[in-house]
Each structure stands twice: as structure tokens, then as C-alpha cells.
DSSP file (Angstrom, degrees, kcal/mol; ACC not computed):
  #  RESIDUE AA STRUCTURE BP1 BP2  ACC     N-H-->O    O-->H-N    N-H-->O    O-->H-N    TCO  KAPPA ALPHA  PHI   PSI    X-CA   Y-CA   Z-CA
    1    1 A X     >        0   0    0      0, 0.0     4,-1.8     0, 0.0     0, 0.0   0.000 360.0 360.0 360.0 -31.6   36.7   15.9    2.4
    2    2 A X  H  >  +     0   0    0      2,-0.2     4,-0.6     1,-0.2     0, 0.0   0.965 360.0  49.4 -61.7 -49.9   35.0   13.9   -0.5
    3    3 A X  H >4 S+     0   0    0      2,-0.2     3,-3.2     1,-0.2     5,-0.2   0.987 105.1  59.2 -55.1 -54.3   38.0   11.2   -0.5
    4    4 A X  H >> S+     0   0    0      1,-0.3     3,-1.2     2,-0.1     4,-0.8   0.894 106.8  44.6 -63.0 -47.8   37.8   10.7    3.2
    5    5 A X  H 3< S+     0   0    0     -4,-1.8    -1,-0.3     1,-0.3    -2,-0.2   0.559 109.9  50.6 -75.4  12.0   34.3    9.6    3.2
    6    6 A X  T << S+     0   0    0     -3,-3.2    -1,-0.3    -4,-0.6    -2,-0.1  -0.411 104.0  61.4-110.3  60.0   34.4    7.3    0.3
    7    7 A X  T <4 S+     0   0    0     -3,-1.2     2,-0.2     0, 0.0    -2,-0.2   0.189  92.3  95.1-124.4 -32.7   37.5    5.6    2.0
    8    8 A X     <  -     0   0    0     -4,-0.8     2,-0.9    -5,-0.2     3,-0.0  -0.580  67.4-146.4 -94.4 131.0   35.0    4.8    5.0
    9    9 A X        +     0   0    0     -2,-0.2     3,-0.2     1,-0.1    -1,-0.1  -0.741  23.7 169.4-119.2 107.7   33.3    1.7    5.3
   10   10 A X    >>  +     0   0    0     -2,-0.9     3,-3.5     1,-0.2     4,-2.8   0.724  55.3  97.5 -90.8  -5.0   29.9    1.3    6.7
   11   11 A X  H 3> S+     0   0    0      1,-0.3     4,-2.6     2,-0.3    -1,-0.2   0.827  82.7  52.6 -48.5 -58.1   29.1   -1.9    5.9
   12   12 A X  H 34 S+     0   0    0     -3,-0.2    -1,-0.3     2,-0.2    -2,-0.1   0.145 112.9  50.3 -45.1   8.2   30.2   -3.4    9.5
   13   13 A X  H <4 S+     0   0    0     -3,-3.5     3,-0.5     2,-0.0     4,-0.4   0.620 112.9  38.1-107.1 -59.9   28.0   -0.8   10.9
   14   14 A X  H  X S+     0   0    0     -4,-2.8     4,-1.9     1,-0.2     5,-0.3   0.581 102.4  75.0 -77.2  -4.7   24.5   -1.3    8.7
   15   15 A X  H  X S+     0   0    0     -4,-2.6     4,-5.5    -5,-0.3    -1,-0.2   0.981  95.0  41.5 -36.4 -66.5   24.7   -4.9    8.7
   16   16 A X  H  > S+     0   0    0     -3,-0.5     4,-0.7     1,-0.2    -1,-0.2   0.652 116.9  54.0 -62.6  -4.5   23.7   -5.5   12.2
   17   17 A X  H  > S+     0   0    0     -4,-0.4     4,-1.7     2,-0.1    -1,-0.2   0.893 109.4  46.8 -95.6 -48.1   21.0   -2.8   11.7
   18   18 A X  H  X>S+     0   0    0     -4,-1.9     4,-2.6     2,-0.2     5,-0.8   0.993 101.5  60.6 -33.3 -73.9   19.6   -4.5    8.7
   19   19 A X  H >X5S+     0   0    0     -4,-5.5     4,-1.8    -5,-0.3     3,-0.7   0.896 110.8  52.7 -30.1 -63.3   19.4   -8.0   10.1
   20   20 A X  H 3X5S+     0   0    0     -4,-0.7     4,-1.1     1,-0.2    -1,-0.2   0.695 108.1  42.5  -8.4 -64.1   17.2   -6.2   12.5
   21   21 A X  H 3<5S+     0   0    0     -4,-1.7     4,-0.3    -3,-0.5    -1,-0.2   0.698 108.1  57.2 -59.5 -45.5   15.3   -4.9   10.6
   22   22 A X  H <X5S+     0   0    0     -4,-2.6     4,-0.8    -3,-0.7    -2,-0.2   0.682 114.9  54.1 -51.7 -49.7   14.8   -8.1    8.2
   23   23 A X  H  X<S+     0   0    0     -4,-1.8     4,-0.8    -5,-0.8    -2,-0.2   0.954 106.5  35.6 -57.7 -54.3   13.8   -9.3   11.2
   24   24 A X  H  X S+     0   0    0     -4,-1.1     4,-1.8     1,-0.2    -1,-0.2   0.795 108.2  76.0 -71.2 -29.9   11.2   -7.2   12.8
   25   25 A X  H  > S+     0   0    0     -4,-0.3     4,-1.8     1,-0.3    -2,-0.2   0.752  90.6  39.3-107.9  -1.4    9.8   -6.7    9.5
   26   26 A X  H  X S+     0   0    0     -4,-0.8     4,-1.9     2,-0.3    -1,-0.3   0.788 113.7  49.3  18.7 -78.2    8.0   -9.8    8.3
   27   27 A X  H >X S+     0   0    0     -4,-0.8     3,-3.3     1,-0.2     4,-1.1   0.976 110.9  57.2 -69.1 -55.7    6.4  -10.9   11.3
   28   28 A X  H >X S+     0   0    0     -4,-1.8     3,-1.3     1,-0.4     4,-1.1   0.812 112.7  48.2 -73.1 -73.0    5.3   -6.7   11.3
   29   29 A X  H 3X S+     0   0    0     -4,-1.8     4,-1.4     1,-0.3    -1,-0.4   0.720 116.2  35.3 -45.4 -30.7    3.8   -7.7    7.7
   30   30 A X  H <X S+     0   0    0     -3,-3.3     4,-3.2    -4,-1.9    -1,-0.3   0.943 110.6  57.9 -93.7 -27.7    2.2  -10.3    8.4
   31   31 A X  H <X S+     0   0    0     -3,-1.3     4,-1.8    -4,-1.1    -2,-0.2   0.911 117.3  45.9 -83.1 -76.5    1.0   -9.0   12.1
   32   32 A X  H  X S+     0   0    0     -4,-1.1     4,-1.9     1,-0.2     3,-0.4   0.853 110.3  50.7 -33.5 -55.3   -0.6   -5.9    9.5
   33   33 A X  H  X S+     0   0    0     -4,-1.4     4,-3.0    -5,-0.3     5,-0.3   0.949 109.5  52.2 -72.7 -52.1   -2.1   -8.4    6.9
   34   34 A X  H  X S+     0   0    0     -4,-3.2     4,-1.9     1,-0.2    -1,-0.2   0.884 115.2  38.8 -76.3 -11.6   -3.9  -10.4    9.9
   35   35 A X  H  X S+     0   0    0     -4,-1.8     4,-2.4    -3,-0.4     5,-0.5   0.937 113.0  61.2 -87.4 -56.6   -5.7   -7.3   11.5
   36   36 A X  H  X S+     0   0    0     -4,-1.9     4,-1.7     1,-0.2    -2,-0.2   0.774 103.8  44.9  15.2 -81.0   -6.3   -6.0    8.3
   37   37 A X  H  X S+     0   0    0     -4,-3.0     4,-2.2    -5,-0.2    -1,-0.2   0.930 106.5  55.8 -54.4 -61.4   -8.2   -8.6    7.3
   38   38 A X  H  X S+     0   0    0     -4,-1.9     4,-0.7    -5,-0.3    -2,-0.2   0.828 107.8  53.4 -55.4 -26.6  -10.4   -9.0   10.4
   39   39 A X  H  X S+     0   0    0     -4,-2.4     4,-1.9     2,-0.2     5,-0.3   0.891 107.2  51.2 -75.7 -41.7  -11.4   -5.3   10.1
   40   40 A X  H  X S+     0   0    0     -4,-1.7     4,-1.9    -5,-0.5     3,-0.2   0.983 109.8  48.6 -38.0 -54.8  -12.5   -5.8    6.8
   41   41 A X  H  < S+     0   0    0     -4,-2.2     4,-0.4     1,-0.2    -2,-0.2   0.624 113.6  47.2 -75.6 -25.4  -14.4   -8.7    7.8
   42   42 A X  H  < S+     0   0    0     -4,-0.7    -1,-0.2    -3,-0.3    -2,-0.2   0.645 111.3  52.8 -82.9 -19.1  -16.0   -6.7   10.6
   43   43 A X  H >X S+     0   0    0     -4,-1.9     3,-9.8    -3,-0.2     4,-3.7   0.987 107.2  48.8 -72.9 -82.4  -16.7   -4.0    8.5
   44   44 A X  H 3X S+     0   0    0     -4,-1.9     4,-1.9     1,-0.4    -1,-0.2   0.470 107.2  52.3 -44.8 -37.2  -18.3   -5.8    6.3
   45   45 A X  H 3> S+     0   0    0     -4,-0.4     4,-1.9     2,-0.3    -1,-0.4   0.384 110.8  52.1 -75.3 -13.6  -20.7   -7.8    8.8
   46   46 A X  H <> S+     0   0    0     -3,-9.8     4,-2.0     2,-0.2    -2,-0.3   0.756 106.5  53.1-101.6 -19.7  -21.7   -4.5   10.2
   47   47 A X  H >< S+     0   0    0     -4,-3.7     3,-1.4     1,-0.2    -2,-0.3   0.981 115.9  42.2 -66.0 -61.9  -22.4   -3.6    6.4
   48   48 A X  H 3< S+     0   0    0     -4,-1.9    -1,-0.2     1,-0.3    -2,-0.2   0.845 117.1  44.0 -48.0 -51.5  -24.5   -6.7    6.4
   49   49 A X  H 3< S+     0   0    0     -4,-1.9    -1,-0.3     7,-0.0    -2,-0.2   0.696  86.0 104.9 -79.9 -12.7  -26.0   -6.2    9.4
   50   50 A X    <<  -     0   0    0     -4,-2.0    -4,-0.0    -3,-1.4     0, 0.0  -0.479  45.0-169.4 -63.0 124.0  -27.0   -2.0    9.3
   51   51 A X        +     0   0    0      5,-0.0     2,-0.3     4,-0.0    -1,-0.1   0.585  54.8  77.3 -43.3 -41.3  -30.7   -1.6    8.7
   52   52 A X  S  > S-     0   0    0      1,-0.1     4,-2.1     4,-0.0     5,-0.2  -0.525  82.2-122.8 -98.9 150.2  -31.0    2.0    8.0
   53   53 A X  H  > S+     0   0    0     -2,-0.3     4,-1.4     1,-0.2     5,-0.2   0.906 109.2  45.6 -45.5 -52.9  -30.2    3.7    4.9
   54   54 A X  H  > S+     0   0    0      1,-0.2     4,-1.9     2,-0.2     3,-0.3   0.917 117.6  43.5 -41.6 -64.8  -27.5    6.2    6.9
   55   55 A X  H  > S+     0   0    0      1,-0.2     4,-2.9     2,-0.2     5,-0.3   0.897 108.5  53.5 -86.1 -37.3  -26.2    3.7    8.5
   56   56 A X  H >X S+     0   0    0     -4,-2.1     4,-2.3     2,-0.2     3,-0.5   0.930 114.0  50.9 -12.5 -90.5  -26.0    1.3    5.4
   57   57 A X  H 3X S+     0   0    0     -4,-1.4     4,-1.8    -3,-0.3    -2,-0.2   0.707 107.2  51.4  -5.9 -68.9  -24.1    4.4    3.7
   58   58 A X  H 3X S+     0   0    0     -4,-1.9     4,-1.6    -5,-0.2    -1,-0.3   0.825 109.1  45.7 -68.5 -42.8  -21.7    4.8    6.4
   59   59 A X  H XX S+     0   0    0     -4,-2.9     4,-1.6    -3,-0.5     3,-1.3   0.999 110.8  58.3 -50.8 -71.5  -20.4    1.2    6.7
   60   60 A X  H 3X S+     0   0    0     -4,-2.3     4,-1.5    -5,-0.3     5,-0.3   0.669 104.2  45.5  -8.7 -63.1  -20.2    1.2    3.3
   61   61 A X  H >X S+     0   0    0     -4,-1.8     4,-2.8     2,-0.2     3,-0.6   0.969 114.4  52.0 -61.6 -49.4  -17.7    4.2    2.9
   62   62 A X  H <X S+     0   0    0     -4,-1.6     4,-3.0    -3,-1.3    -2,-0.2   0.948 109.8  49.7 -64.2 -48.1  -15.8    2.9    5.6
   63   63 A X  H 3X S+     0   0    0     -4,-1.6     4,-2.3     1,-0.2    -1,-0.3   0.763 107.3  47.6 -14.2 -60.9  -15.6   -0.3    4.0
   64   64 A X  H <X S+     0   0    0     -4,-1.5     4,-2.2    -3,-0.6    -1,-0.2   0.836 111.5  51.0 -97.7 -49.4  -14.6    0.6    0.9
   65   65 A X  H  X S+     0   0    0     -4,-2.8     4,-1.3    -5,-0.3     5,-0.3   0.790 112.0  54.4 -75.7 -16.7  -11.5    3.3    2.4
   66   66 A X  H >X S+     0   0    0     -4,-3.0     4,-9.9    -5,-0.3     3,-1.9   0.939 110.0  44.6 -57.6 -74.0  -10.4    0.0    4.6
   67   67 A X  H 3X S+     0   0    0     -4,-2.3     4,-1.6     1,-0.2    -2,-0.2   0.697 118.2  43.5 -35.1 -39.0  -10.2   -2.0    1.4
   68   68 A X  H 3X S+     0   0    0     -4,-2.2     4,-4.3     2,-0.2     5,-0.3   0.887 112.6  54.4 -70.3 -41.7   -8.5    0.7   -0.1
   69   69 A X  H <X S+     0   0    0     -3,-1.9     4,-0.8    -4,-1.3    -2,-0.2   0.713 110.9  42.1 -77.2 -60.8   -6.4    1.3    2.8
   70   70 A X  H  < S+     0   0    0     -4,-9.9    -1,-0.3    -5,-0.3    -2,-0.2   0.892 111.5  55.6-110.7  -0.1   -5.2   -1.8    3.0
   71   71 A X  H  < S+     0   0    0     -4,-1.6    -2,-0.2    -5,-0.4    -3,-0.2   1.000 121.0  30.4 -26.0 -90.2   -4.7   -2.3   -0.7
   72   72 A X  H  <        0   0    0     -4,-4.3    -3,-0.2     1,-0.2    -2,-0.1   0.703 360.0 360.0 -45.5 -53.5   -2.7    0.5   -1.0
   73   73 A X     <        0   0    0     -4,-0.8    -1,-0.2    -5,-0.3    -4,-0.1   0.252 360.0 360.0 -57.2 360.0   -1.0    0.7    2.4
């Protein structure tokens, strides 16, 4: 059973699924990166804007797990 499937050749089958893939996943990166960014950047304005210590606090955290978030992510 072991021979027969290393006789079988997938390659004409995961090509076209690759290409696909290749495809999609780029624009997807970059599509992530640019929202990313703007939530950072909104975050970050509301951190600027927050008067009260809580709310100060709260941007802050969020802030800071975006950045991470989309570090990491």
C-alpha cells in the first residue's frame, strides 16, 4: 500500500491550488496590513483624545494588544 502511494503524483493536482493561493494571498496581506494600521491609528487618537483616567487606561490597553496583535499576527 506504501509503494502505491509514492508512485502517485500530485503535483498536477496542487499546482492549480497553489497558484490560488499565491494569489489570494498577497493582496490578503496587504488588505490586513492596511486596516491594521488604521486601527492603530484610531486607537491611538482616541488615546490622545480620552480625558478621564479610566478611559485613558482603557485606550491604552487596547492599544498596546492591537500593536501586539498586529506584530505578532
Amino acid at each position: 500500500m506504501t509503494n502505491l502511494l509514492a508512485a502517485v503524483d500530485f503535483a498536477p493536482v496542487i499546482a492549480p491550488i497553489l497558484e490560488v493561493l499565491n494569489a489570494i494571498l498577497w493582496p490578503a496581506i496587504a488588505i490586513i496590513g492596511a486596516v491594521g494600521t488604521i486601527y492603530c491609528i484610531v486607537l491611538g487618537v482616541k488615546l490622545a483624545k480620552s480625558d478621564e483616567q479610566n478611559s485613558r487606561e482603557k485606550a491604552k490597553k487596547d492599544l498596546i494588544g492591537a500593536i501586539i496583535g498586529f506584530v505578532f499576527g
